[in-house]
C-alpha positions as CSV (number, residue, x, y, z in Angstrom):
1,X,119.9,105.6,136.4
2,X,120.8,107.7,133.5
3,X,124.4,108.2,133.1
4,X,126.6,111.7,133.0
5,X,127.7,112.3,130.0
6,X,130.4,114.6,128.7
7,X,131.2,116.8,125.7
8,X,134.1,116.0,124.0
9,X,136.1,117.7,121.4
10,X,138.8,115.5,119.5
11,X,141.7,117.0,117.1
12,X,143.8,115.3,114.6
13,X,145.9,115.9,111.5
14,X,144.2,116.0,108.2
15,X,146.2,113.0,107.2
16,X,145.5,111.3,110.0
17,X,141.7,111.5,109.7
18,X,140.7,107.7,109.3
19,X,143.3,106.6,111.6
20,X,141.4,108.8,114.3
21,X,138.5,107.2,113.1
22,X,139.3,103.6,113.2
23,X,141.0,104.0,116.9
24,X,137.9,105.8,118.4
25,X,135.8,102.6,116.5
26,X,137.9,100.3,118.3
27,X,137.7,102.1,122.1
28,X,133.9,102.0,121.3
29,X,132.7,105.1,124.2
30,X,131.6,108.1,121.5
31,X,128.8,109.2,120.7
32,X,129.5,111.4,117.3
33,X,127.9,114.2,116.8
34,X,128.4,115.7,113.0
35,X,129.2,118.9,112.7
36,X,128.6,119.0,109.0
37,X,125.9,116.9,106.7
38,X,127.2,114.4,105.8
39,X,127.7,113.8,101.7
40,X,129.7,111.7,99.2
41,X,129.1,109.0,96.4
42,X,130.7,106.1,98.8
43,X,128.0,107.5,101.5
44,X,125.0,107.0,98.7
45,X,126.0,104.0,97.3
46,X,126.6,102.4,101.1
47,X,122.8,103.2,101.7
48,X,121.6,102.3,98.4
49,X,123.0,98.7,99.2
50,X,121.3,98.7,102.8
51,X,118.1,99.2,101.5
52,X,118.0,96.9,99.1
53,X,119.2,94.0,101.6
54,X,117.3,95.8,104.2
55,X,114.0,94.4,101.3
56,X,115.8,91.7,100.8
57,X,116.1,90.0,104.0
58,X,112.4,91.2,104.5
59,X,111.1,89.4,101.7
60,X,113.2,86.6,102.9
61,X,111.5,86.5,106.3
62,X,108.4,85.7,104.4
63,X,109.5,82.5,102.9
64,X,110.1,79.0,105.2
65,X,114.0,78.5,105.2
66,X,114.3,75.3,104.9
67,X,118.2,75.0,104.6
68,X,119.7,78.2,106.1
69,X,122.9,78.8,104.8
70,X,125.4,81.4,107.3
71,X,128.7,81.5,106.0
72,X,128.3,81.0,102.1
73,X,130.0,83.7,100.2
74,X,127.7,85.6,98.4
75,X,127.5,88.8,95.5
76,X,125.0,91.1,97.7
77,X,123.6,92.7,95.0
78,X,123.0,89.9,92.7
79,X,121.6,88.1,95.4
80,X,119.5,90.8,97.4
81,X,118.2,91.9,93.6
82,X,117.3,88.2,92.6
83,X,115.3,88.2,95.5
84,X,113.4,91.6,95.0
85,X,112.8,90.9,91.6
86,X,111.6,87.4,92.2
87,X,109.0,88.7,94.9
88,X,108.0,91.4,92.5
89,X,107.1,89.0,89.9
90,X,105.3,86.7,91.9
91,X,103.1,89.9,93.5
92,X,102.7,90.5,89.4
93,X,101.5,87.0,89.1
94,X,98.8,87.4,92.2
95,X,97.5,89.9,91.0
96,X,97.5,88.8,87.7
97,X,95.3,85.6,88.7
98,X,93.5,87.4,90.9
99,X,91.9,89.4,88.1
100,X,91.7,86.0,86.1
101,X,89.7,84.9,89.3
102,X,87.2,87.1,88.8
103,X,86.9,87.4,85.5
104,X,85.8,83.5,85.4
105,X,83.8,84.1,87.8
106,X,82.1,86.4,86.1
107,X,82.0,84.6,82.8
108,X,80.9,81.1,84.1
109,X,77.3,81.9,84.1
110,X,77.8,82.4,80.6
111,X,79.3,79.6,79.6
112,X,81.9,78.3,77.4
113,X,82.3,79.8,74.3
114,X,84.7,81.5,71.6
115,X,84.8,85.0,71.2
116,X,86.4,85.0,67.8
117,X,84.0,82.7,66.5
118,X,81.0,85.2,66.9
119,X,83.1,88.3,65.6
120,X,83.5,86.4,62.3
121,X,79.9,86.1,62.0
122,X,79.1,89.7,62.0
123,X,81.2,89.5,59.2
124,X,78.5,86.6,57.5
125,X,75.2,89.1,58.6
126,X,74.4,87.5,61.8
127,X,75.0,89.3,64.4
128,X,75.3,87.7,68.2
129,X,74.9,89.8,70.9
130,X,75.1,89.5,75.2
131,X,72.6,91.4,76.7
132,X,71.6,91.2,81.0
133,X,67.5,92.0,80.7
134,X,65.0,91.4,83.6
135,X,63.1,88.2,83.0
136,X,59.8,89.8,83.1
137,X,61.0,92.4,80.2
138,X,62.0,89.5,78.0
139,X,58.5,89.3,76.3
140,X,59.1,93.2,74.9
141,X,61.6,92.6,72.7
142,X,61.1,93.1,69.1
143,X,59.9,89.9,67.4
144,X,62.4,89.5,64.7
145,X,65.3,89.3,67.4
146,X,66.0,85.9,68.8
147,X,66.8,85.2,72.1
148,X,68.4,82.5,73.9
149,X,68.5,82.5,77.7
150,X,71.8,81.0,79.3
151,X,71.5,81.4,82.8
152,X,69.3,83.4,85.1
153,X,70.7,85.0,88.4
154,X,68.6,86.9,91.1
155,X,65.2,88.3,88.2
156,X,67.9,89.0,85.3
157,X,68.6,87.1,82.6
158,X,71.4,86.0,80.6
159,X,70.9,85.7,77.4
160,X,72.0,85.9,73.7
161,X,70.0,88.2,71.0
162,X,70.5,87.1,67.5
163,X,69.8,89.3,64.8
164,X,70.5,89.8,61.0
165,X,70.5,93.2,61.8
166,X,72.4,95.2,64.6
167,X,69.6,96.5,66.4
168,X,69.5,99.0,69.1
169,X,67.4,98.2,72.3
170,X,67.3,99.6,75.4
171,X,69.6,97.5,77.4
172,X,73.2,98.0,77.8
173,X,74.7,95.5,75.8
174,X,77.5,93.0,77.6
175,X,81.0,93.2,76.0
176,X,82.3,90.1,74.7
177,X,85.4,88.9,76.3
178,X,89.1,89.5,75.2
179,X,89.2,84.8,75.3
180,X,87.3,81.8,76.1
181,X,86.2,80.4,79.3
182,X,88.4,77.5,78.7
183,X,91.3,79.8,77.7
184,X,91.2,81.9,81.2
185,X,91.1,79.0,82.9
186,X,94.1,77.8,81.2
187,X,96.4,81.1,81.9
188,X,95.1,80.7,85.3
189,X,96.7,77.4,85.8
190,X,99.8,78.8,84.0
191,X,100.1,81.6,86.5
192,X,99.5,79.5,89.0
193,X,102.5,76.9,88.0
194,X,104.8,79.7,87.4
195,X,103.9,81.0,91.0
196,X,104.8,77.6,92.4
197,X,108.0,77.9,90.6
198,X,109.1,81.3,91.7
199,X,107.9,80.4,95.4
200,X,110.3,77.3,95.1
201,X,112.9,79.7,94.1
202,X,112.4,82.4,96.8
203,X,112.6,79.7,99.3
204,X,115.8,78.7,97.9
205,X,117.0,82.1,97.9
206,X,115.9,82.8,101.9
207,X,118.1,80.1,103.0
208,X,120.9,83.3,102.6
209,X,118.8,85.6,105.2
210,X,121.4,85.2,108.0
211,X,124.1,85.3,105.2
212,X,122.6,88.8,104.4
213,X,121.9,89.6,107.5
214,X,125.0,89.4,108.4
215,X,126.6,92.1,105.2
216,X,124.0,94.4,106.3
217,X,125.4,94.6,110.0
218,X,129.1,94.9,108.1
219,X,127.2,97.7,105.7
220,X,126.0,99.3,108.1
221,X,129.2,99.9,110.1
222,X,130.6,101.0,107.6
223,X,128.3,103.7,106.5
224,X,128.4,104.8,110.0
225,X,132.3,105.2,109.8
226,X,132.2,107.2,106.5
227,X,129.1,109.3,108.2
228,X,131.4,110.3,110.8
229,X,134.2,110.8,108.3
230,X,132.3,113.3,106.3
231,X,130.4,114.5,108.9
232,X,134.0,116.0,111.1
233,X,134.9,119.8,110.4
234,X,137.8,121.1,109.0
235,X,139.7,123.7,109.5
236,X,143.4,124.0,107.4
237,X,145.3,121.0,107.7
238,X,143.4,119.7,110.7
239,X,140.2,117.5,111.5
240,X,137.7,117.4,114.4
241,X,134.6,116.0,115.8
242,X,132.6,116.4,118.6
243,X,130.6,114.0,120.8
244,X,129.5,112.4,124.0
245,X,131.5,110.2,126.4
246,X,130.2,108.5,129.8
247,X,131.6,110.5,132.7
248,X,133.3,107.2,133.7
249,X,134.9,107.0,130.6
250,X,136.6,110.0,130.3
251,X,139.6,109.5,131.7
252,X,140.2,106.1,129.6
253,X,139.7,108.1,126.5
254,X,142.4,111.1,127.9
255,X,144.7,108.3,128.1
256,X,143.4,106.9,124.6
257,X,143.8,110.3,122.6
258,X,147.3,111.1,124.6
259,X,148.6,107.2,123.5
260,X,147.4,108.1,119.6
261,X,148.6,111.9,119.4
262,X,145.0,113.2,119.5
263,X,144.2,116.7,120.8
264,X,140.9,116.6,123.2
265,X,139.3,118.8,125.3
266,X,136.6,117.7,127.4
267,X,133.4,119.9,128.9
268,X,129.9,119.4,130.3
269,X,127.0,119.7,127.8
270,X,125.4,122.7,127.8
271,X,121.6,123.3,128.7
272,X,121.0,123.8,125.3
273,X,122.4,120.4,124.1
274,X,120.7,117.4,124.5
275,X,123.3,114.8,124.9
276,X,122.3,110.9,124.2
277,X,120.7,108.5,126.6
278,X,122.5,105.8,128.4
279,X,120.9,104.0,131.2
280,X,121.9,101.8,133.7
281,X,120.3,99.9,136.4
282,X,120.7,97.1,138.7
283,X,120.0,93.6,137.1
284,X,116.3,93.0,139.0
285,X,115.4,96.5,137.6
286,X,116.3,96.2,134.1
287,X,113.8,93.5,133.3
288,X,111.4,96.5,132.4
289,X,114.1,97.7,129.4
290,X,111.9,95.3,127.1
291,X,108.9,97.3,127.5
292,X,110.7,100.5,127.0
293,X,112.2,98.9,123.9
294,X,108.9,97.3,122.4
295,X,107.2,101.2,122.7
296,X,110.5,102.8,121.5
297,X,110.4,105.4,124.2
298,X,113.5,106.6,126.2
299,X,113.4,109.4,128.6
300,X,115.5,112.8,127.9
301,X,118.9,113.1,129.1
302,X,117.8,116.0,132.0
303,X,114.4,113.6,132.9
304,X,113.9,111.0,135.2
305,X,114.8,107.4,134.6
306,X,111.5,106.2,135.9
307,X,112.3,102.2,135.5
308,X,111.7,101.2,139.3
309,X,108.2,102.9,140.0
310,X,107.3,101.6,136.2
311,X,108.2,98.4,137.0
312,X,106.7,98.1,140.5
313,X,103.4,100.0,139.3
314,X,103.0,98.1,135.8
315,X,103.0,94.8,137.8
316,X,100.2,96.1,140.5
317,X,98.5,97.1,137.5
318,X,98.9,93.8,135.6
319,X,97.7,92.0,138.4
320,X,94.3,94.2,139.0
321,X,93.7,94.8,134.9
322,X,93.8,90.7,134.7
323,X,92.3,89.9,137.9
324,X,92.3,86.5,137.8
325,X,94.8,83.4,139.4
326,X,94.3,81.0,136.7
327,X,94.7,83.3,133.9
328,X,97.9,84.2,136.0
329,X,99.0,80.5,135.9
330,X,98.2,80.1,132.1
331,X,100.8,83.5,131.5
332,X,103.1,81.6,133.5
333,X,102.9,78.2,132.0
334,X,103.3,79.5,128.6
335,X,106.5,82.3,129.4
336,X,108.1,79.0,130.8
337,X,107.0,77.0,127.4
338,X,108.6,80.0,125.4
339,X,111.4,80.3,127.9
340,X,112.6,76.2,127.9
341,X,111.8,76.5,123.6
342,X,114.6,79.5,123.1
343,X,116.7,78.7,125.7
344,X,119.3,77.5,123.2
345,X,118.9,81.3,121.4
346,X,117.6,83.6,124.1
347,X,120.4,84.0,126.9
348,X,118.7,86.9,128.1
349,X,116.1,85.9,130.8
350,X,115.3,89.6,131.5
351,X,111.9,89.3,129.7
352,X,111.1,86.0,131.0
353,X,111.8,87.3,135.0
354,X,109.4,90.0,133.7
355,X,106.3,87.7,132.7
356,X,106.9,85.5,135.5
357,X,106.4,88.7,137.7
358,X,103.6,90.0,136.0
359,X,101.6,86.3,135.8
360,X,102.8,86.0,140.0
361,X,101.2,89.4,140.2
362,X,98.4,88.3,138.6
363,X,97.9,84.8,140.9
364,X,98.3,87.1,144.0
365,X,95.4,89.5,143.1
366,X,93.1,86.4,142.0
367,X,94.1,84.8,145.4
368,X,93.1,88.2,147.0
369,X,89.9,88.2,145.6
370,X,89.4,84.9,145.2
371,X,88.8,85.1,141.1
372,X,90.1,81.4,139.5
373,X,88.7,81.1,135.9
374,X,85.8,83.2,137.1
375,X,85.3,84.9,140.1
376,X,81.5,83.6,140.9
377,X,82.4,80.2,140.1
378,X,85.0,80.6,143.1
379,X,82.4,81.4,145.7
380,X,80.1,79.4,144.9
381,X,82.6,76.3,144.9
382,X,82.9,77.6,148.5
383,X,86.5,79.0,148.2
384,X,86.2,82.4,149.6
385,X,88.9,85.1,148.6
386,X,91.6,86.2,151.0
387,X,90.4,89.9,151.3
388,X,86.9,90.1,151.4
389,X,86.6,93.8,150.9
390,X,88.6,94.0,147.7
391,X,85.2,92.1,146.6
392,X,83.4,95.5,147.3
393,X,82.5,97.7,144.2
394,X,83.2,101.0,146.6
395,X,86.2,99.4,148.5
396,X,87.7,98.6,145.1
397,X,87.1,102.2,143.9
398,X,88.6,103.6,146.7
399,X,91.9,101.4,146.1
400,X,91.9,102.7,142.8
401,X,91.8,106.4,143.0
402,X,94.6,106.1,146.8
403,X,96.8,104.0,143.8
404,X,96.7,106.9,141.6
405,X,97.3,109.5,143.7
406,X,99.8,107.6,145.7
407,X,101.6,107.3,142.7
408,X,101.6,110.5,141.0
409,X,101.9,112.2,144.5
410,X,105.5,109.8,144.3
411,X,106.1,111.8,140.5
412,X,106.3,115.1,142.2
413,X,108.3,114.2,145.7
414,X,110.7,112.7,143.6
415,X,110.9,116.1,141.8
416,X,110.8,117.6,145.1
417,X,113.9,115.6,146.3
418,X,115.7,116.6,143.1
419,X,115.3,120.1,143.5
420,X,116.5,120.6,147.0
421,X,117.9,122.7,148.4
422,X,116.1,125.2,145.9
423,X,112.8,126.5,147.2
424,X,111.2,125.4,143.9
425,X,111.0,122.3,145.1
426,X,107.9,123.2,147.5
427,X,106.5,123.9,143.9
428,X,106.3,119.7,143.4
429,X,105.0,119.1,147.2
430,X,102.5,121.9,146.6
431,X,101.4,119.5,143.8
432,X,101.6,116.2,146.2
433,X,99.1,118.1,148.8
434,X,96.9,118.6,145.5
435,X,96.3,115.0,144.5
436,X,96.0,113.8,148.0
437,X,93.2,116.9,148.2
438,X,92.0,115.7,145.0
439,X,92.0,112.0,146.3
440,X,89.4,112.9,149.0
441,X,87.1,115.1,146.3
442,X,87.1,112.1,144.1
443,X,86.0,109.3,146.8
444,X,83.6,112.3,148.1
445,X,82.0,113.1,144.6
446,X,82.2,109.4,143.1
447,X,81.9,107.1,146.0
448,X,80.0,109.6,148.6
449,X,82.4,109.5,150.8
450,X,82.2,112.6,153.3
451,X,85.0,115.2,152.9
452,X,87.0,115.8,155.6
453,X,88.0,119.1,157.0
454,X,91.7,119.0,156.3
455,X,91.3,118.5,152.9
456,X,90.1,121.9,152.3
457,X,94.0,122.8,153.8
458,X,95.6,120.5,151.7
459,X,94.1,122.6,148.5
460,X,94.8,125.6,149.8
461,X,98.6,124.7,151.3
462,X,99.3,122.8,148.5
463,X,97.9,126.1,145.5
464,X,99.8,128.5,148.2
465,X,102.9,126.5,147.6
466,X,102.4,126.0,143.9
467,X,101.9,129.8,143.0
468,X,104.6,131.4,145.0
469,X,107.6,128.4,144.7
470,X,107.2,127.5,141.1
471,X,109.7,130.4,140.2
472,X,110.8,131.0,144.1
473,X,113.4,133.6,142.7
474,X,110.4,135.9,141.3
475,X,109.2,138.2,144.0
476,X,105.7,137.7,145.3
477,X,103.3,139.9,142.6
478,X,105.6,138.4,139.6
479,X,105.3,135.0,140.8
480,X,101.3,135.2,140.6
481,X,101.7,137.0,137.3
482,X,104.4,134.7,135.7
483,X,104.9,131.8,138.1
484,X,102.2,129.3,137.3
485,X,99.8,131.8,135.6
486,X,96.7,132.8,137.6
487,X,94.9,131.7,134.4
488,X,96.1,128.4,133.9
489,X,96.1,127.2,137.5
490,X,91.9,126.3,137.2
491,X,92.5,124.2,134.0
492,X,96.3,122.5,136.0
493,X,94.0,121.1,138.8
494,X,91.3,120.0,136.5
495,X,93.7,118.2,135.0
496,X,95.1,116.5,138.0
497,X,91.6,115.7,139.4
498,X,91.2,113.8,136.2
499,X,94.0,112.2,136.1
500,X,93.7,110.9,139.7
501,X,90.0,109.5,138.4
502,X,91.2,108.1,135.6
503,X,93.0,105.2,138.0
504,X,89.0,103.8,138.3
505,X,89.7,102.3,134.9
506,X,91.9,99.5,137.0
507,X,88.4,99.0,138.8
508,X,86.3,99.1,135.7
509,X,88.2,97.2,133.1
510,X,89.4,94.5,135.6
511,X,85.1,94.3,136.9
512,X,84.7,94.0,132.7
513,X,87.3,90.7,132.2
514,X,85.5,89.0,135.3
515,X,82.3,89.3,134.2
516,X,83.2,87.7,131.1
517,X,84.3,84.9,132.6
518,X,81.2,84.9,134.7
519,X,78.8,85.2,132.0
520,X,80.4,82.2,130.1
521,X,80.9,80.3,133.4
522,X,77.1,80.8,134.4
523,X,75.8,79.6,130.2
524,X,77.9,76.5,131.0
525,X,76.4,75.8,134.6
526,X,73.0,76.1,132.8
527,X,73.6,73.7,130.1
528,X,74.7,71.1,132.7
529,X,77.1,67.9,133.3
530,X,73.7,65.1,132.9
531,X,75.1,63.7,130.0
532,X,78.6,63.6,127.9
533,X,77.5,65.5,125.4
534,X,76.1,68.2,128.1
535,X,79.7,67.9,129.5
536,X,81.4,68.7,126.3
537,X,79.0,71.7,125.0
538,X,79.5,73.3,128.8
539,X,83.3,72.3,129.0
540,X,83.9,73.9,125.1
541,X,82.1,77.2,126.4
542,X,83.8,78.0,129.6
543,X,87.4,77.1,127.7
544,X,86.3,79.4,125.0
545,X,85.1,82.4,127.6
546,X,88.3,81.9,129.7
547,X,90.5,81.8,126.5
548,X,88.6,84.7,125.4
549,X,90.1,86.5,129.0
550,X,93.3,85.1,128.3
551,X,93.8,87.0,125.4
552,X,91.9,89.9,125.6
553,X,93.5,91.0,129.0
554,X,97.4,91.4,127.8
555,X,95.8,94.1,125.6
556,X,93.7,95.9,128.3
557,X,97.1,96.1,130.0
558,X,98.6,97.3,127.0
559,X,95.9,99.8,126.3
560,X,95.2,100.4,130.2
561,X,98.4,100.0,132.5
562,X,101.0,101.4,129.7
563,X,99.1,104.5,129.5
564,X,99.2,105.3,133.4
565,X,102.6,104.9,133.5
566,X,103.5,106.3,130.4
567,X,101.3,109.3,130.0
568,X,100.0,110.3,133.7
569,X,102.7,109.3,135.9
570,X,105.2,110.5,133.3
571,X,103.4,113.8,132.7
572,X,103.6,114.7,136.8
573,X,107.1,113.3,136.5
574,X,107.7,115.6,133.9
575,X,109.1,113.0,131.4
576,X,108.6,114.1,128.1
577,X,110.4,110.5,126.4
578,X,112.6,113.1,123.9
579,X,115.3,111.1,124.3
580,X,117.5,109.6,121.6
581,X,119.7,106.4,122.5
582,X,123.9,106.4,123.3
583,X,125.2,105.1,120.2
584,X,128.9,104.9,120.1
585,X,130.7,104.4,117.4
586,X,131.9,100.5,117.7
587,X,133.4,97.7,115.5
C-alpha cells in the first residue's frame, strides 16, 4: 500500500534556521522539498569529497582486503587521493606494458639487435636497412644490395638490405626501433615489478574501505543537511521549507513544531505535485521489494502499488518460464547455501523467502508436468506427470493466453473498484469484457478454437462501455469525439489483442528450456552406460545441458516474466513507475 502523504509548510526565525534543521533531522518523517537551488562553497566542497571517496571506495572494492580496518582514524582526502592516484598509476603502467607486449611481439621475429649500433654506421657508409618483401620478389632486387633474410612469416620475408649506398626500392622500408629487443623486455619486467608493488600497496590501502565507507555515510548527511539549509526560502527575518509528511505522522510533528516554537501549517498535495513514495505492506508481501529495488522502479504516488498481483503472477511465471522440478530443487539448494553463508550479515530473509517461493514454484510446475532434469527422460523412466494435459502443445497455449487475460482483465477491475462510485469506472470493465473478447479471438485465430457467440457481445458491451464512460461527464456526441477518440480506439484494441498473445511466450520459451534438456538428455542416452568411460562422457553431457538450463532460465525470467508484469500488466494498470522514493531527512 502506498502511504498518504501530506504537504507541510514549516516557519522559523532566521536565527533559528539550523536549530529547525537539526530537530526535524532528529524526528526523521520529512521529506524536503527545496524551494530554492541550492548553492554555497561548503555545499561544493562536501560533494567534491563524496566523489572522490565515492572512487575511492570503488577502486577499493577491486582489491582483496586482506586486513580490514573499521574504526582507524583516517585524513579522507589523503587517503581517498592515495588510492586514486595509486590506481591511476598502475592503469598507466598496464597500458604501458601492454604496448611493450606488443611491440616485442612484433620485434621478435627480428631478432635481437641494437638500434644505435646500425645508426652509427650510416655514419661509416654502410647503410643497414629493414625491409618486409614477398619471398618470391627477393630475386629482383638490384645486385649490388645485400640481403640477409631473418625470418619468414606467411610468403614475406624479413630481411636486412645492406648497401653502401641508400638506395630507393619499391618496398616500404621498416622503421628501426626506438631500443633493443633485450631492452623492451627489460622495461617490461620493470613495469611489471613496479605493478606488483603498487598492487601491494592498494591492497594495503583497501583494508580502509569500511573506514571510508563509513565518512561517506557521515558526508553525505551532511551535504543533505546544508542542501536543505540553502535550499529553505526567506522572507525578512524568517525561514521556511516545505515537504512531505506520512498522514500518520502528522500529528506527532504538530506536537514536535508546537514543543520547538515552529510555525506549521499542514495541507494535502495538490494534483499538480507529485509527492514522494512510501510503501508499506504486510511482511509475506514485501518479499517482492527486492525486485523492485534491483530494477529501480517505484510506482507514482497517485498509481497503484501492484506488489501482491506481481508477486503472485512473477512466481506462476517463474515456475512455467523454468519448467522444470530439479532445476527448482537446485534454485533451492543454492538460496539455502547463500542463505546459511550470510546469515551472520544478512538479517533480512525477505529475499531468501522470495527464492524459496520461486524454486517451490518451480518444483510444483515440474511435478505438474512431470519435467525432472528433462522432461522426456521423465516418461520414459515411467514417471508420468500429474496433469497430463499441461503436456499438450494446444492445452498449454490455451493456459497461456486465459493467464494473460485473467491478469490484465484483474489491471482494469482493480481500476474499476478505485473509481467507484464514478461512472468512469465502466470505462476499465469495458476494457475487462475486451481482453476476455480478445482471449476467445486469440485461441480461435492461434489454436482454432471455434468462437463463441457471446464473444461477439463481449466486444461490443465492452467498446460501448469504453467510448461513452471513459469521460462519463461528456455528453454522448463529445464523448465519441473526445472520450477515447474514434481514431485511436482500432490501434487501443490491437494493442490489447497483442498484449493478451504475447502471454504464449510462457508457452514458448518454457517448450525452448525443456527441449534443451531433452536434446542433451537424448546425446547422452545414445552414447550409453557399457563402459566407464561411456558413463563419464554421457554423465559430463547431461550435467553440462542441465547446467546449461540452470543458468540460462533465471534470465528468461528476467527477460520474460519481468516484462509481463512490468510493462503489460502495468500498462492496463496504468502504472507509469514515475515515482521517486520518501526520503526524510534523518540522522
Amino acid at each position: 500500500m502506498i502511504v498518504p502523504m501530506k504537504k507541510v509548510f514549516i516557519i522559523a526565525q532566521d536565527k533559528d534556521a539550523e536549530d529547525m534543521l537539526t530537530s526535524l533531522r532528529r524526528f526523521g518523517v520529512v521529506h524536503i522539498e527545496h524551494i530554492r537551488m541550492p548553492k554555497g562553497e561548503d555545499i561544493n566542497a562536501l560533494q567534491a569529497d563524496i566523489a572522490l571517496l565515492t572512487e575511492a571506495i570503488r577502486i577499493a572494492s577491486l582489491f582483496k582486503q586482506d586486513n580490514p580496518k573499521i574504526n582507524e582514524p583516517v585524513d579522507r582526502r589523503t587517503v581517498a587521493r592515495r588510492i586514486v592516484d595509486l590506481h591511476k598509476r598502475l592503469m598507466q603502467l598496464e597500458d604501458c606494458s601492454s604496448a611493450l607486449r606488443q611491440k616485442i611481439s612484433e620485434w621478435e621475429e627480428w631478432g635481437d639487435f641494437e638500434p644505435a649500433e646500425i645508426k652509427s654506421l650510416e655514419e661509416k657508409g654502410v647503410y643497414l636497412r629493414l625491409f618486409r618483401i614477398p619471398t618470391k620478389e627477393l630475386k629482383n632486387l638490384p645486385q649490388d644490395i645485400a640481403i640477409e633474410t631473418v625470418s619468414i612469416r606467411g610468403g614475406i620475408a624479413n630481411c636486412v638490405l645492406v648497401s653502401q649506398e641508400k638506395k630507393e626500392i619499391a618496398y616500404k622500408e621498416t622503421p628501426l626501433p626506438k631500443m633493443s629487443l633485450s631492452s623492451l623486455r627489460l622495461r617490461l619486467q620493470e613495469e611489471l615489478r613496479m605493478r606488483s608493488r603498487i598492487e601491494e600497496e592498494l591492497k594495503k590501502e583497501a583494508g580502509l574501505k569500511i573506514v571510508l565507507s563509513n565518512v561517506k555515510a557521515q558526508l553525505e548527511k551532511q551535504l543533505e543537511f546544508q542542501e536543505a539549509l540553502r535550499g529553505m526560502g526567506r522572507e525578512d527575518s524568517f525561514v521556511y521549507l516545505s515537504g512531505y509528511v506520512p498522514q500518520e505522522n502528522v500529528a506527532a510533528l504538530e506536537a514536535h513544531a508546537k514543543k520547538h516554537n515552529l510555525g506549521i501549517l499542514v495541507r494535502d498535495p495538490a494534483q499538480d505535485e507529485e509527492a514522494p513514495v512510501l510503501i508499506k505492506n504486510p511482511a509475506w508481501i514485501s518479499i517482492v521489494k527486492p525486485i523492485f529495488n534491483f530494477l529501480q522502479i517505484l510506482p507514482g504516488y497517485r498509481e497503484l502499488d501492484i506488489s501482491l498481483p506481481f508477486l503472485i503472477f512473477f512466481s506462476i511465471f517463474f515456475g512455467m518460464l523454468i519448467g522444470d522440478a530439479g532445476y527448482g530443487l537446485i534454485y533451492a539448494a543454492i538460496t539455502f547455501w547463500w542463505q546459511r553463508k550470510t546469515a551472520s550479515k544478512n538479517k533480512d530473509t525477505g529475499v531468501f523467502v522470495l527464492f524459496y517461493i520461486l524454486s517451490i514454484s518451480a518444483v510444483i510446475w515440474g511435478v505438474l508436468t512431470g519435467t525432472f532434469f528433462g522432461h522426456e527422460w521423465v516418461l520414459k523412466a515411467g514417471y508420468p506427470s500429474l496433469l497430463p494435459a499441461l503436456n499438450s502443445e494446444k492445452n498449454l497455449q490455451r493456459f497461456c493466453f486465459f493467464l494473460g487475460a485473467l491478469h490484465l482483465s484483474l489491471a482494469h477491475l482493480w481500476r474499476a473498484w478505485l473509481k467507484l462510485p464514478s461512472l468512469s469506472a465502466l470505462a476499465d470493465v469495458g476494457w475487462a469484457l475486451v481482453l476476455w473478447a480478445v482471449f476467445f479471438i486469440a485461441k480461435s485465430l492461434v489454436i482454432g478454437d471455434s468462437f463463441p457467440l457471446f464473444g461477439n457481445w463481449l466486444v461490443i458491451a465492452g467498446v460501448v462501455c469504453i467510448i461513452f464512460f471513459t469521460h462519463p461527464q461528456k455528453n454522448i456526441f463529445r464523448a465519441i469525439a473526445e472520450g477515447l477518440g474514434m481514431g485511436m480506439l482500432p490501434l487501443s484494441l490491437m494493442s490489447t489483442f497483442t498484449d493478451v498473445v504475447s502471454y504464449i511466450r510462457l508457452f514458448a520459451v518454457g517448450l525452448a528450456g525443456v527441449a534443451i534438456a531433452d536434446a542433451f538428455n537424448a546425446m547422452a542416452g545414445m552414447i550409453g552406460t557399457k563402459s566407464i568411460f561411456t558413463l563419464i562422457a554421457a554423465s559430463l553431457i547431461a550435467i553440462i545441458g542441465n547446467a546449461l538450463g540452470v543458468v540460462l532460465g533465471p534470465v528468461s525470467v528476467l527477460v520474460h516474466g519481468l516484462r509481463l508484469n512490468v510493462l503489460e500488466f502495468s500498462g492496463h494498470a496504468n502504472v507509469s513507475w514515475s515515482g521517486r522514493p520518501y526520503k526524510p531527512l534523518q540522522d
